[in-house]
Structure formats: structure tokens, C-alpha cells
N, C-alpha and C positions, 0 to 999 in steps of 0.2 A: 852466594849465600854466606857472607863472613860477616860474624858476631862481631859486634865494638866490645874494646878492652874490658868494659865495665860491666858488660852484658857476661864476658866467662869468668870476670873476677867472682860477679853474683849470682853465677852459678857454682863454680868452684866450691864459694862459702855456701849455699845450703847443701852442697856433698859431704862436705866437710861437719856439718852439723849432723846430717844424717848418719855418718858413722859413726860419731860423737855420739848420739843417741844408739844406735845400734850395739855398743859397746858397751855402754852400760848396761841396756837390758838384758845382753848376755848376761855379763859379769851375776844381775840382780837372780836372773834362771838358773846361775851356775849355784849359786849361792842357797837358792834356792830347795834346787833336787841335791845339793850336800845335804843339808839340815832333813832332809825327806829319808833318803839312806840311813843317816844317822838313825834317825826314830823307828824305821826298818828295821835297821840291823837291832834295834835295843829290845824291839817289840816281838821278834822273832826269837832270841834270847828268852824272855820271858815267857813266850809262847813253850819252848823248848822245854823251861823247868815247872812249869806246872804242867805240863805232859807226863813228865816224870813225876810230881806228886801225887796224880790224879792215878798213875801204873801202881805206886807205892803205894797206896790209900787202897784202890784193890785189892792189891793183893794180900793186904793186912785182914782186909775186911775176909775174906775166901780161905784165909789159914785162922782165924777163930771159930771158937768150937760154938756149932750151931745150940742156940738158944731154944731150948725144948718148954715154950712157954701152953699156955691151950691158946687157942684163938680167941677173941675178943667175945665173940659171941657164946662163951662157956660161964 
């Protein structure tokens, strides 16, 4: 069972294509979940300080002096 030259040359080259491809759509995946992390990491940050406005807004709210109005139906 032995392949003619031509037969592992033309296999050789669609391996070789295959990695070729294989390599880039790492490369495009890698590139990819960076840019994912990034908006992550940026989203998280932002999540972070409006946590803290939303504490500070509280507690603003909870240290003013109650509003001794009648109720609506007065």
C-alpha cells in the first residue's frame, strides 16, 4: 500500500492548508475573547460605581429629615 509522490505531496498540501486555516481562526477567537474581557472588565468597573452611587443616593436619602407633609387624600 505505498502512495505515488503526488498522492503525499497532495496530501501534505491540504494539511498544510488546514493549519493555515486552523491558525487563523485561533488567532480571530483569540482576538476575539480579548475584545470580550475588555468590555468585561470595563462593564464590571461601571457596574462597580454605580453600586456605590446607588449606596450614596441611599444613604443621602435615609440621613434627610422626614418630610412631615398629610397624605394626599387630606
Amino acid at each position: 500500500m505505498t502512495d505515488s509522490p503526488s498522492t503525499d505531496s497532495a496530501r501534505l498540501d491540504e494539511l498544510e492548508m488546514r493549519v493555515v486555516h486552523q491558525d487563523q481562526t485561533i488567532e480571530d477567537l483569540n482576538a476575539a475573547i480579548t475584545a470580550q474581557w475588555k468590555l468585561i472588565d470595563r462593564l464590571e468597573r461601571q457596574v462597580a460605581h454605580l453600586s456605590e452611587r446607588v449606596a450614596e443616593t441611599e444613604q443621602a436619602v435615609s440621613d434627610a429629615a422626614p418630610v412631615n407633609r398629610p397624605p394626599p387624600h387630606y
